[in-house]
Each structure stands twice: as structure tokens, then as C-alpha cells.
KOLFIDREN-497767 format. One record per residue (C-alpha): residue in three letters; x, y, z; chain; residue number from 1. Coordinates in steps of 0.02 Angstrom, whole numbers, plus 32768, in hexadecimal, padded with zeros to 4 digits. Example, Ala and Ser with C-alpha at 12.3 -4.5 7.8 and 13.67 -1.06 7.14 Angstrom:
BEGIN
  rest    c1    c2    c3  kette   nr
   ALA  8267  7F1F  8186      A    1
   SER  82AC  7FCB  8165      A    2
***
This chain:
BEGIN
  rest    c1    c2    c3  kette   nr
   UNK  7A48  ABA1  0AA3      A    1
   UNK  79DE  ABB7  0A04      A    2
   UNK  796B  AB2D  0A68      A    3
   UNK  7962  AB9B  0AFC      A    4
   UNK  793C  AC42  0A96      A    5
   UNK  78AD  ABDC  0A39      A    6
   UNK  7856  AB8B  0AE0      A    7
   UNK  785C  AC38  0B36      A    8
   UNK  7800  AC81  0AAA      A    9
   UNK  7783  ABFE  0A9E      A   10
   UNK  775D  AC0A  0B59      A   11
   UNK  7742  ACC2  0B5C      A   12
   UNK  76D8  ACAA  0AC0      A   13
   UNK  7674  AC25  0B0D      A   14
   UNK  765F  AC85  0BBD      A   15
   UNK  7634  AD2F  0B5C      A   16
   UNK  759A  ACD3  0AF0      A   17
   UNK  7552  AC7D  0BA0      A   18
   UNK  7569  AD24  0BF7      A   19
   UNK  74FF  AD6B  0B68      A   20
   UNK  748C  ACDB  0B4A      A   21
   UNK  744B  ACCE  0C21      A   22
   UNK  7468  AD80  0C5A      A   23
   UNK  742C  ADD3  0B97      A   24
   UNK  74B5  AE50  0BD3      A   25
   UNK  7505  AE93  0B29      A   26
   UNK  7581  AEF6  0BA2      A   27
   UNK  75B8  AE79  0C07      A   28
   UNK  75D7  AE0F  0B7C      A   29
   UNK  7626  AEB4  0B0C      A   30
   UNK  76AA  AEAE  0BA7      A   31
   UNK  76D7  AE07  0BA6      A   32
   UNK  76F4  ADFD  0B03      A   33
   UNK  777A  AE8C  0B23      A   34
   UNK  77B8  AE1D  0BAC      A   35
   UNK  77DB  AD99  0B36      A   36
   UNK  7817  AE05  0AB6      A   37
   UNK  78A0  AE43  0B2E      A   38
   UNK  78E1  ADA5  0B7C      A   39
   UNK  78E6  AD63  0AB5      A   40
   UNK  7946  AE03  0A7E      A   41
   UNK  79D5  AE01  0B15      A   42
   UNK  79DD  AD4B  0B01      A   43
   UNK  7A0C  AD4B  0A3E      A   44
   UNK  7A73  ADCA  0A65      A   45
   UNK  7ADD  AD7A  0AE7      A   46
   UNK  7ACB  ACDC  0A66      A   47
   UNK  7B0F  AD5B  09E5      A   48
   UNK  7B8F  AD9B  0A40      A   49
   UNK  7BD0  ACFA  0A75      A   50
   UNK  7BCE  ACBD  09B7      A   51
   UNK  7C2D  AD50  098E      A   52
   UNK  7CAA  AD3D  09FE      A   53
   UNK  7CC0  AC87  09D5      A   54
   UNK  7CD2  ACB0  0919      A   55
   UNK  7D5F  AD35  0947      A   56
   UNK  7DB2  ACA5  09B2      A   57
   UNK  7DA4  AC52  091C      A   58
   UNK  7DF9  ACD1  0898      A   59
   UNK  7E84  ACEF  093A      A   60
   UNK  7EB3  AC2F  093A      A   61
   UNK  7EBC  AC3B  0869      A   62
   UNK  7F30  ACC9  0885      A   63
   UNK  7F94  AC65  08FC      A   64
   UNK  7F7F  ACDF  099D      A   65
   UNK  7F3C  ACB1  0A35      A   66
   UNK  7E7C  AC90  0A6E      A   67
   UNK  7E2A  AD0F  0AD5      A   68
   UNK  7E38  ACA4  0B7A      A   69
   UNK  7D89  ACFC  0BA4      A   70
   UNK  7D30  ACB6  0B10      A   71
   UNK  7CC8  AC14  0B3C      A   72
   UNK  7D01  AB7D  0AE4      A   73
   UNK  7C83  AB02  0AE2      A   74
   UNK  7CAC  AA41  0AED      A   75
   UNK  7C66  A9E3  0A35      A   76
   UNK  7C49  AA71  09BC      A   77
   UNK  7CA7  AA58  0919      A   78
   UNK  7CEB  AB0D  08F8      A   79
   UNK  7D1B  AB29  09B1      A   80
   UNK  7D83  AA80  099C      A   81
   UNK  7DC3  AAAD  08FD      A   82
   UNK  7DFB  AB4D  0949      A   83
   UNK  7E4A  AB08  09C8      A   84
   UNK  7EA8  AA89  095D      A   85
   UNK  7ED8  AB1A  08EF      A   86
   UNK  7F14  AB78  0979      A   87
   UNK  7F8A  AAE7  09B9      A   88
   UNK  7FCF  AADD  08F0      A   89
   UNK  7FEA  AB98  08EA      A   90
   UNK  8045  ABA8  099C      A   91
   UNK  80AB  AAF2  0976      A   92
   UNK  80D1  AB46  08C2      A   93
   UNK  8114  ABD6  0928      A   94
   UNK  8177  AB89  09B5      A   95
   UNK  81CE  AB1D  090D      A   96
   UNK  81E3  ABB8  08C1      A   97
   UNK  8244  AC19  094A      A   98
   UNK  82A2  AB71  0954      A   99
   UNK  82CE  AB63  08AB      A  100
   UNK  82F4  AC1D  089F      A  101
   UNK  8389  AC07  0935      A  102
   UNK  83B2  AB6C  08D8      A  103
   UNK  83D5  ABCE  0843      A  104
   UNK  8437  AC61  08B2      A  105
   UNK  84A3  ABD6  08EB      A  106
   UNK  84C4  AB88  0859      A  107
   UNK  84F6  AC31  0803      A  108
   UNK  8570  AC55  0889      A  109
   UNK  85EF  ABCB  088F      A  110
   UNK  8695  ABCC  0835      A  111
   UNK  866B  AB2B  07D0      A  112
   UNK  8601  AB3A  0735      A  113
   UNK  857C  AACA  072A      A  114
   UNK  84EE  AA9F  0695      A  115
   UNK  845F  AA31  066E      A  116
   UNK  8434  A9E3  05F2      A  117
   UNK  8392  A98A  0590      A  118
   UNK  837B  A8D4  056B      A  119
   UNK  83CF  A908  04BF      A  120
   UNK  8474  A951  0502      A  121
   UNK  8442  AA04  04D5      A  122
   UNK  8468  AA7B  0575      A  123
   UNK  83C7  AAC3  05D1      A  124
   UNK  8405  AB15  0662      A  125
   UNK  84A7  AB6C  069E      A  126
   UNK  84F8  ABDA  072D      A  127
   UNK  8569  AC73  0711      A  128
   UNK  8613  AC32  0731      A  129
   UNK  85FD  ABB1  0686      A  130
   UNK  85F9  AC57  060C      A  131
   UNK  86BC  AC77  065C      A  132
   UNK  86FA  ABE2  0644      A  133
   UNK  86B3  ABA6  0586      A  134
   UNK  86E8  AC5E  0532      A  135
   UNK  8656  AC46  04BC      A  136
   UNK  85EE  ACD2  0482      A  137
   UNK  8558  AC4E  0459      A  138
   UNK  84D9  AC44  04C7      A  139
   UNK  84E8  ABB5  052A      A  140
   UNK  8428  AB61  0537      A  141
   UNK  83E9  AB20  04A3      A  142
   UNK  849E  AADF  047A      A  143
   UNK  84E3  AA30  046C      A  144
   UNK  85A7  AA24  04C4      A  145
   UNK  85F4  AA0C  0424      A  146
   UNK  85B1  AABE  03EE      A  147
   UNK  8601  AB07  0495      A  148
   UNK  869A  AA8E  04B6      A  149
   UNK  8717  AA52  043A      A  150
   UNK  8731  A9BE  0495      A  151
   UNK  86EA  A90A  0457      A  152
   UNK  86FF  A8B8  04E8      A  153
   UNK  8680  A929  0545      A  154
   UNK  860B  A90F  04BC      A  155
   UNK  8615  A84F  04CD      A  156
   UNK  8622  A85D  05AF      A  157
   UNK  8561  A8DC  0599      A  158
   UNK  8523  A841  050A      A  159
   UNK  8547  A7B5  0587      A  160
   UNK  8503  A80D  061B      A  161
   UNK  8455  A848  05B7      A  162
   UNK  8451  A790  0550      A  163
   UNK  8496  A70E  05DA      A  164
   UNK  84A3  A74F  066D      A  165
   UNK  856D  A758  0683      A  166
   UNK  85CA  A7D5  06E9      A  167
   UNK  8668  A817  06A0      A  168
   UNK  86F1  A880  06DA      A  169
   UNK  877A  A8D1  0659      A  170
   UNK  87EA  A976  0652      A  171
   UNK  87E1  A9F6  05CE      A  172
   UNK  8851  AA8A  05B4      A  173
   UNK  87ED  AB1E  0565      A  174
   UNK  8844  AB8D  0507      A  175
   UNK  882E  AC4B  0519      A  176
   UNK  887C  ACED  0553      A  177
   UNK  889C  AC92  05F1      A  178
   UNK  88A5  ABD8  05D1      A  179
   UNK  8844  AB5B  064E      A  180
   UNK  884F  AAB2  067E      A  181
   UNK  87B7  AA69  06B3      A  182
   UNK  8794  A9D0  0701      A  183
   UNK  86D8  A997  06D2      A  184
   UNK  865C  A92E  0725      A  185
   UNK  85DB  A8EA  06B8      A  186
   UNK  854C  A889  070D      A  187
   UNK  849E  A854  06DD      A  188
   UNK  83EF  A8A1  0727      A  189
   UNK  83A3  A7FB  0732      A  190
   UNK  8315  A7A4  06E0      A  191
   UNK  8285  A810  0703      A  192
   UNK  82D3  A8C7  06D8      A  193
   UNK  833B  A879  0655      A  194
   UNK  83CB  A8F6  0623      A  195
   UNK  8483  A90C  0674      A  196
   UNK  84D2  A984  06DF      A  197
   UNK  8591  A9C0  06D6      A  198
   UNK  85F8  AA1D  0739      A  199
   UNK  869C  AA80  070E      A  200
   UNK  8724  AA88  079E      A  201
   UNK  87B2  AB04  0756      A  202
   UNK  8849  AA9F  079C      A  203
   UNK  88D0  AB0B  073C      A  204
   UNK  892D  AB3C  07CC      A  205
   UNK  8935  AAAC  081A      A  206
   UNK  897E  AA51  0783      A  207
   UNK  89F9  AAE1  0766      A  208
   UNK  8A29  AAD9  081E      A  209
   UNK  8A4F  AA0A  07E6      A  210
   UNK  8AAD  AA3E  0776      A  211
   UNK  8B29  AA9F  07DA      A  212
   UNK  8B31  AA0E  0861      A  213
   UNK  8B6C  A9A7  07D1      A  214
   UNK  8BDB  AA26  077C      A  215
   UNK  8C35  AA5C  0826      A  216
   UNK  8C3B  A9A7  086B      A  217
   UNK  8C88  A97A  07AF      A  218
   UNK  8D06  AA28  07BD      A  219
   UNK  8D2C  AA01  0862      A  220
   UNK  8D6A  A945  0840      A  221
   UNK  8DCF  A98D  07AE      A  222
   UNK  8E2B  A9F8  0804      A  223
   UNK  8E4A  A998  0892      A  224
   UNK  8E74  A925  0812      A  225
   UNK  8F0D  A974  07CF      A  226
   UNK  8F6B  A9B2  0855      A  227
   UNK  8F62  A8F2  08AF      A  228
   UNK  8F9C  A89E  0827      A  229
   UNK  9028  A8F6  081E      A  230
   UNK  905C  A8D6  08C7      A  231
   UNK  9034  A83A  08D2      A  232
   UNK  9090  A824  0817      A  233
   UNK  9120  A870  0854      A  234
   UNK  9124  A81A  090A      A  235
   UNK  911B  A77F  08AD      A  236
   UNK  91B4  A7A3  0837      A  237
   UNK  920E  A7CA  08D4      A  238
   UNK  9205  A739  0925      A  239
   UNK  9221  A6D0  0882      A  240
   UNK  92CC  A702  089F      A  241
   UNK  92C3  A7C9  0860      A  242
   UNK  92F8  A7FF  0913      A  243
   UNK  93AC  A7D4  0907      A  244
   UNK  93C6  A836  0860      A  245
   UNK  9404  A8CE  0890      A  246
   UNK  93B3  A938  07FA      A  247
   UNK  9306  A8FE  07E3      A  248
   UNK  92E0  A8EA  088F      A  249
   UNK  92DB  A9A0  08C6      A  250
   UNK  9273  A9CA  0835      A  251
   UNK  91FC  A94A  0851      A  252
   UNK  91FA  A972  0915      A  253
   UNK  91DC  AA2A  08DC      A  254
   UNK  914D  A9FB  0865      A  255
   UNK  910B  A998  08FC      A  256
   UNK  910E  AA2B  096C      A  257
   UNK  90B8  AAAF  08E4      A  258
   UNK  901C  AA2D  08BF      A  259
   UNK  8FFE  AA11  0983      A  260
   UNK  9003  AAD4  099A      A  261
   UNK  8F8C  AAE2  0902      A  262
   UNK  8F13  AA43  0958      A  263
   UNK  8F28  AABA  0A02      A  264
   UNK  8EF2  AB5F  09A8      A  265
   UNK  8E57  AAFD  095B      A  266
   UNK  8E24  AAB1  09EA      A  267
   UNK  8E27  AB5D  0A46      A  268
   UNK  8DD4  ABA1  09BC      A  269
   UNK  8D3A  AB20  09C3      A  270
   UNK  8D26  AB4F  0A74      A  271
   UNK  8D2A  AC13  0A6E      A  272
   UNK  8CB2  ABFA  09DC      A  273
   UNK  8C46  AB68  0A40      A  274
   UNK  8C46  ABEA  0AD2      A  275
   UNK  8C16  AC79  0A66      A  276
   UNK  8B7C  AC31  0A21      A  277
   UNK  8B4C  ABD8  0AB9      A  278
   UNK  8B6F  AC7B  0B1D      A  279
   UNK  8BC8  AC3D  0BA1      A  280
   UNK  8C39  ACCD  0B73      A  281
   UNK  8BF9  AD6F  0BDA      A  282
   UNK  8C27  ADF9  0B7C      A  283
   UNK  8C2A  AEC0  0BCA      A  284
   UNK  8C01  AF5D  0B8B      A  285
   UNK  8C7E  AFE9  0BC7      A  286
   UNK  8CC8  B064  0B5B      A  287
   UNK  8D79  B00D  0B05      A  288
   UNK  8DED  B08D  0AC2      A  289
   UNK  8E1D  B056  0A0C      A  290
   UNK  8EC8  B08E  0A09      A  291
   UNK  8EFF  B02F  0A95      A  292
   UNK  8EA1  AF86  0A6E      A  293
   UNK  8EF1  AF9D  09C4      A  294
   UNK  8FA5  AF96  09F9      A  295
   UNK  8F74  AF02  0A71      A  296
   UNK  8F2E  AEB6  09C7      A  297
   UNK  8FE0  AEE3  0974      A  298
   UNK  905E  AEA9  0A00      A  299
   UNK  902C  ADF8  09D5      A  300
   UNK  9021  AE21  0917      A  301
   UNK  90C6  AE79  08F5      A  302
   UNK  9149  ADE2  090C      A  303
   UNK  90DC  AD93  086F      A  304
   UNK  90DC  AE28  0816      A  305
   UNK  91A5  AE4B  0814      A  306
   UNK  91B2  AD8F  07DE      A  307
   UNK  914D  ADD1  073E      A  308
   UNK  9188  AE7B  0731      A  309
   UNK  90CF  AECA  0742      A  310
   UNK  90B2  AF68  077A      A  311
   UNK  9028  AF87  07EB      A  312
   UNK  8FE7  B04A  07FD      A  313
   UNK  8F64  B071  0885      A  314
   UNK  8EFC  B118  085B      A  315
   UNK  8EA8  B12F  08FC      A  316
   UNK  8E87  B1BC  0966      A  317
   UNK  8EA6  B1A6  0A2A      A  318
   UNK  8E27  B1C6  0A87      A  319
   UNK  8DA2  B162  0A19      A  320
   UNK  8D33  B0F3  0A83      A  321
   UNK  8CD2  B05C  0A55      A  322
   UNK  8C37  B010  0AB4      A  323
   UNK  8C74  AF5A  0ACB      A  324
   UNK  8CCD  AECB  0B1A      A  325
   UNK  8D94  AEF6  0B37      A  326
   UNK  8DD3  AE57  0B17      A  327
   UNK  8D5C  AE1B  0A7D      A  328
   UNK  8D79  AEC7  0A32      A  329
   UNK  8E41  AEAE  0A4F      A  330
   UNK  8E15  ADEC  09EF      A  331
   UNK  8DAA  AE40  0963      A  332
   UNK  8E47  AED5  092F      A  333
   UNK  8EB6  AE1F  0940      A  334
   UNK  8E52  ADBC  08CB      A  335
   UNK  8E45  AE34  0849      A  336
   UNK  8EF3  AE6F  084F      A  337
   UNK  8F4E  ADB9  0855      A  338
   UNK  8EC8  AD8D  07BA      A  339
   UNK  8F17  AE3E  075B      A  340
   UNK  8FC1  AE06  0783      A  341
   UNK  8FB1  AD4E  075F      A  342
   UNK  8F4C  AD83  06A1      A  343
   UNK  8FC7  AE1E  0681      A  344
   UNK  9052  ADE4  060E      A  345
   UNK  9115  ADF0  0644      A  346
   UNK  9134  AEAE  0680      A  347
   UNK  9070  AED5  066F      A  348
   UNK  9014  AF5F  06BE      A  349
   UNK  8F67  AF4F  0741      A  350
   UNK  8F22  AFF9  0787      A  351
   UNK  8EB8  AFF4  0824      A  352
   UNK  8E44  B094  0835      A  353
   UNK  8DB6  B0BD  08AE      A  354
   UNK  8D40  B15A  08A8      A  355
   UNK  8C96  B196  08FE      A  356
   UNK  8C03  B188  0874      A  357
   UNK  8B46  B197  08A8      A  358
   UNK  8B5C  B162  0963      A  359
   UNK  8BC1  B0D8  0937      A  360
   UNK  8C74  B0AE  093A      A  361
   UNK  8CBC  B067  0870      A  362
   UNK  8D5C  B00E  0896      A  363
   UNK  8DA8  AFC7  07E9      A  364
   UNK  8E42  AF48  07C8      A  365
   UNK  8E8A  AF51  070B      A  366
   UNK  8EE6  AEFA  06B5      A  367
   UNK  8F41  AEF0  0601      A  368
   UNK  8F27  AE40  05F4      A  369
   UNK  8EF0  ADD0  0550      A  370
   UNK  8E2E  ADEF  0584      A  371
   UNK  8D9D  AD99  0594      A  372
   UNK  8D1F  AD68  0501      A  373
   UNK  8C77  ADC1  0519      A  374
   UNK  8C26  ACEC  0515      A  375
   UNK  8C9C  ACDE  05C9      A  376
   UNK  8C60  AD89  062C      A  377
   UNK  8BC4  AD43  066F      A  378
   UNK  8C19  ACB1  06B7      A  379
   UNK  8CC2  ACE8  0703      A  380
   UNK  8C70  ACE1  07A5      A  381
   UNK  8C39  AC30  07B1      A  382
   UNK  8C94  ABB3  0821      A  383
   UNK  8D36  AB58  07B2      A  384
   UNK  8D00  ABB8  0711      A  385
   UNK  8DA7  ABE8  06A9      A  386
   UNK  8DA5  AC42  0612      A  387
   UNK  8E4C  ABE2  05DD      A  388
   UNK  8E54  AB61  0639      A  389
   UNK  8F06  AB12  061A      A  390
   UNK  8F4F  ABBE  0643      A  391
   UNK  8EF2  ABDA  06D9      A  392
   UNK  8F3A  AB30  0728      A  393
   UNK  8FE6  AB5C  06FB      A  394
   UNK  8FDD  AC00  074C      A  395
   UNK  8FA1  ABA9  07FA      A  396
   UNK  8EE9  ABDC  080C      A  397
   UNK  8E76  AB8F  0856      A  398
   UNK  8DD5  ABC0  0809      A  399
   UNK  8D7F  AC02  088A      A  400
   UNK  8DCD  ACAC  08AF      A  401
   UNK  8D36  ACFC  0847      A  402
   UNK  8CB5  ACB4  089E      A  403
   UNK  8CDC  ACD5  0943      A  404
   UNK  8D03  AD84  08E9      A  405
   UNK  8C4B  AD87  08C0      A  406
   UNK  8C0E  AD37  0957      A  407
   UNK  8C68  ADBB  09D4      A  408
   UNK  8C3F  AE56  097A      A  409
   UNK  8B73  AE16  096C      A  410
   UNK  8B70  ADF6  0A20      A  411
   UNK  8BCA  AEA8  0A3F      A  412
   UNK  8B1B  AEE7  09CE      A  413
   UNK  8B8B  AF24  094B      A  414
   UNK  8B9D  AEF4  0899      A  415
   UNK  8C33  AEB0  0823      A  416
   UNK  8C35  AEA3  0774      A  417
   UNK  8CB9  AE88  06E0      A  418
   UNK  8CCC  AEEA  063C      A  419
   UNK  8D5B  AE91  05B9      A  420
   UNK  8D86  AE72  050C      A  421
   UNK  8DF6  AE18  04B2      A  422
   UNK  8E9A  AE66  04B4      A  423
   UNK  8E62  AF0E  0524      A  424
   UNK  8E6E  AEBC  05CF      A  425
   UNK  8E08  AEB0  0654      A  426
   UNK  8DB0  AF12  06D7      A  427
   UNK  8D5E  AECC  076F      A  428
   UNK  8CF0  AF54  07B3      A  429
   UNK  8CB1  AF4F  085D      A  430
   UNK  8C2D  AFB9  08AA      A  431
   UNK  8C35  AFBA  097C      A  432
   UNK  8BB8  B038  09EF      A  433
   UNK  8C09  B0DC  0A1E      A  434
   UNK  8BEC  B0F6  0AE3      A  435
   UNK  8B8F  B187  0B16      A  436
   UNK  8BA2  B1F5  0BC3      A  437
   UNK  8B52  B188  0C3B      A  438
   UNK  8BC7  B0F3  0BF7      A  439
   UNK  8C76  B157  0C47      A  440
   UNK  8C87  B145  0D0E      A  441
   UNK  8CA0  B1F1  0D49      A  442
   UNK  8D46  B21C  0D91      A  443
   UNK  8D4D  B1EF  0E40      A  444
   UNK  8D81  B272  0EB5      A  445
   UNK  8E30  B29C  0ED5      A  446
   UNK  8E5B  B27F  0F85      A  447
   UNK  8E74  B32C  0FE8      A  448
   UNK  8F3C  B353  0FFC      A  449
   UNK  8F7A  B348  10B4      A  450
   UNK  9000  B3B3  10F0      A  451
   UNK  906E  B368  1160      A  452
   UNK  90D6  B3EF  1196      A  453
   UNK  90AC  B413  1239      A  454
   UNK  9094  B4D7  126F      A  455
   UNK  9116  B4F6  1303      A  456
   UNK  90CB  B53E  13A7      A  457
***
């Protein structure tokens, strides 16, 4: 273009001085020159403008935005290639960055913690959920594992990964308010970033729920245990020859008969309490009157009670409702009572009450028992847990009558709890829904009388 602008102005030149030199025409010649000073002047400008734009292409593609698409790139210059190299950097930096930026959202969001560290073990990068589960006010980059983690072995599983390579997977169990255990996966970068990478799967429910497999499959055999070995003890002794003797046999028959009730009643309890927490059990929510479902409770409690001279009083008004299940409230009030009765001593006292509180029904069973140790209260409720567990066996339970307690009450969306101490008793308190209006059928309509007597004529 420069080219261009130079010949133009060198041909008008050249025409202007022959004009002048053969016609000796100093206007003529005055007017070309004016020719050829405007063609020069709109062609550098054009030549300007097109510079101009080019240079702002250029300072766009340094920015990283997009060329003008109306700008003229031409093919060989060194700044317009530049600029377009520059341009394909700045929008490849870009489409990396909005990748690494969702990346990073994703990465912040899971449940696992996750962190990255240098060639040298110390810990570049993290996401959120790692600040729960170390409970360390340090900040976490710039930190080597032992700083965070008082753990050796994940010191030694991050060294192996950074220095050799090796992959390593171990458990940890953080203390803290809450304590964790965390199963860790510790695996190299590779050669060329160097560094290692771990992630933190919080597995402390599952290993708690293990531990109630093994616990329940271990109660379970144990109590199974004892009732079958003495039948199959006593069965034996029998046919040794026992059978004939006209004493010991009927007591050994009778012990027979009491452990296979006791295997029946936990078996049945195993699968009320397998139904309840599968719910296979469909449970319905009608208004239950208390009084009545508590002397349903007590018809099947009283013959135990005379045996041991307890006294049972019932302080309820009639008339109160509960929102519930009929039937699982009538085995909740016989749970509770039978436990009062079987934990009262000789010619003890248990008081059932039930009032309205707060939109809720409070029915409570007490008893003047021996108590239970404040260490016990949070555990009452578990399946085959017995504060004394000797005494328990000899009074015939099972071990379960809590836990279904428990079990029915949460599925009716109401609450139970137990307050003792040693040598005050116990109360079992439970807290049921109390039905509103639109939970009562209304009374159907009496049917009009007909009088039969027929008018004479």
C-alpha cells in the first residue's frame, strides 16, 4: 500500500511537470497538482485507517476479546499473525478457564474431601468438605499431613505416592465433636505434575451400621443360645433314664416347656421388630381412646402383677384421644407396664398417666423400681441391651420389648424417652399426636323412627 501511495504521487508529479513543460500552462499544471494531492491524501487516509484498525485488532486479541470480523487481516504480516496467534491463546486460556472454573464447582460440591499436594507432600489445593472432616483451625495449603492429621500412616501413604509412585489405601478415625472414620485414597499425579492427590470418604455410618450386624447377629445367637440348651439339656436327661423318676421329671418337663415359650416369644419378637423396620407393618392413624387401650394393656398384665403383689394405678381421663395405631398403641401401654411390673420389687407400685400438653398427647408408665444408671439411658432402646443382664433373663424377657417400643411409637411420629436414677425408679415417657376435628367421623344419621301402628278407617 505504501508502494501504491508512492507511485500515484510520482505519476501525478511527473504528468503535472509535462503538462507545464509542452502546454507552459501554470494553471493546468496548479490543478493537477491538486489532483494528485487529493488522490495521495484519501489514499493515506484509507491506509491510515486501515492501520488503525489493525492495531486496535491487535490491542483486542492482547485483551483476549474477539477481532472485529470487519477488519482486513492480511495473509504474511507479522503483527496481524501475531494477533491472531494471540487471539487463539487468549480464547483457549478462556475456554480452560471456564473449564477449570466448573471443575472447581464440582469438586467443591461432593461429600468427599479431597486435596493436592506438591512434589514435597505439602497440600496445595483443597475443596470445602476437607475443613469438616480434619477439625483443624490451620489453614490447610501450605501444610504438610502430619501438621493437619495425627496419623503416621497417612504421612508415609502421601511420601510413597509423591517419592515412588505407590497407591495406598488406609482408615483413620478423626477425633472431634463428632468423631469420623475415614477411609483414604492416596494416589500419585504421575511423572510430569509430580505431587499426590487424596480423597476422604467419611464411612462412619457404615462401619457403625457393621457393628450392629455383628452385635445383633452375636445377641441373637446368645439368646437363642440359652433357652436351646436347656431343652435340649433337659430332653437329653430325660431320655437317659430321668423320665421314669417321678420327681425330677415334671420339673424338668416344666423347665422344657418355659424355655420353648421363651424361644417362641423371641422369635415373635424378631419378626414384629424385622417387620417394623422393614415396614411391612401398615400402621393407621385414627383417634385411640387411652383409657380403653390401657385396660386392654392391663387384662394381659394383671395375672403377673397379683403373682407379685404390685399395684398398678391408671390416672387417665376418659375421653382422651391419641392420633395412632389401635393395636401398636394397646402394645406400647403393654410394654411399658409388663417392664414396671417385672422391675418393681415384691408388692411395688407403677402409675400410668396421660394428659393433653402443646397439641400432643404425654402418656407416662412409672415405676418404683431399683433404676437405671444415667451411663444406661441412652441405650435402653437398642435391640438385646439389658441394664442387668442376669436379672433380666430370670424374669423372662426377651430383649426386644424396648425396641419395638421405640420402633412403634417413631413410626406413629411420636416420641419416647426415659428419665431414671438409681434407687428413684423409672419413667418411660411417651409423646403420641392428639387428633384434631377432621380426624373424628361425624355421627352418622340416626335412622327416622317408623310407626307401625296402623290408623283405623
Amino acid at each position: 500500500m505504501n508502494r501504491l501511495i508512492l507511485w500515484v504521487w510520482g505519476t501525478f508529479v511527473g504528468l503535472g511537470t509535462l503538462t507545464l513543460f509542452l502546454t507552459q500552462s501554470v494553471a493546468l499544471a496548479v490543478l493537477l497538482a491538486l489532483l494528485a494531492a487529493t488522490c495521495v491524501g484519501v489514499a493515506t487516509m484509507r491506509v491510515t485507517d486501515q492501520w488503525k484498525r489493525r492495531a486496535d485488532a491487535f490491542a483486542a486479541a492482547a485483551r483476549g476479546l474477539v477481532i472485529d470480523p470487519g477488519v482486513y487481516l492480511g495473509s504474511g504480516e507479522d503483527p496481524i499473525s501475531l494477533a491472531r496467534e494471540m487471539q487463539t491463546s487468549a480464547l483457549t486460556n478462556r475456554d480452560n478457564a471456564r473449564k477449570l472454573a466448573v471443575l472447581r464447582a464440582v469438586i467443591d460440591g461432593m461429600a468427599e474431601g479431597v486435596w493436592i499436594t506438591s512434589e514435597v507432600g505439602t497440600v496445595v489445593e483443597h475443596n470445602n468438605a476437607l475443613k469438616e472432616f480434619l477439625y483443624t483451625g490451620l489453614e490447610i495449603v501450605g501444610h504438610h499431613p502430619r501438621d493437619l492429621v495425627d496419623s503416621a500412616e497417612l504421612h508415609q501413604a502421601v511420601e510413597r505416592a509423591c517419592r515412588d509412585g505407590q497407591s495406598s489405601r488406609l482408615e483413620l478415625t478423626i477425633e472431634g465433636v463428632r468423631p469420623y472414620v475415614l477411609s483414604v485414597h492416596v494416589s500419585p499425579l504421575g511423572r510430569e505434575l509430580g505431587g499426590s492427590s487424596a480423597v476422604f470418604f467419611d464411612v462412619t455410618e457404615l462401619r457403625r451400621l457393621e457393628k450392629v450386624r455383628k452385635d445383633f447377629v452375636a445377641n441373637v445367637s446368645h439368646e437363642l443360645r440359652t433357652p436351646i440348651t436347656a431343652i435340649r439339656g433337659y430332653a437329653e436327661t430325660l431320655q437317659s433314664g430321668a423320665l421314669k423318676d417321678p420327681v425330677a421329671a415334671p420339673k424338668m418337663v416344666d423347665i422344657i416347656h418355659r424355655q420353648a415359650e421363651r424361644l417362641s416369644e423371641l422369635v415373635e419378637d424378631l419378626l414384629e421388630l424385622s417387620r417394623l423396620e422393614s415396614r411391612q407393618t401398615q400402621l393407621s392413624e385414627k383417634p385411640v381412646e387411652l383409657a380403653e387401650a390401657t385396660q386392654r394393656a392391663l387384662e394381659a398384665v394383671r395375672p403377673k402383677a397379683r403373682l407379685r403383689g404390685t399395684s398398678i394405678e391408671v390416672q387417665i381421663t376418659p375421653g382422651l384421644f391419641a392420633l395412632g395405631d389401635q393395636r401398636a398403641i394397646e402394645q406400647v401401654l403393654l410394654n411399658l407396664i409388663d417392664n414396671g411390673v417385672k422391675y418393681s420389687p415384691p408388692n411395688g407400685h407403677v402409675w400410668v398417666s396421660a394428659a393433653k400438653r402443646d397439641g400432643h398427647v404425654l402418656v407416662q408408665v412409672k415405676d418404683d423400681g431399683p433404676g437405671i444408671e444415667a451411663r444406661h439411658l441412652s441405650r435402653v432402646f437398642e435391640r438385646f441391651y439389658r441394664v442387668d443382664k442376669g436379672r433380666s433373663r430370670e424374669m423372662g424377657g426377651t430383649g426386644l420389648g424396648l425396641s419395638i417400643v421405640k420402633h412403634l411409637v417413631t413410626t406413629m411420629k411420636g416420641d419416647v424417652r426415659c428419665e431414671s436414677a438409681p434407687g428413684q425408679g423409672s419413667t418411660f415417657s411417651v409423646e403420641l399426636p392428639a387428633p384434631e376435628a377432621q380426624h373424628f367421623a361425624p355421627p352418622r344419621p340416626s335412622a327416622p323412627e317408623i310407626d307401625s301402628a296402623r290408623s283405623e278407617p
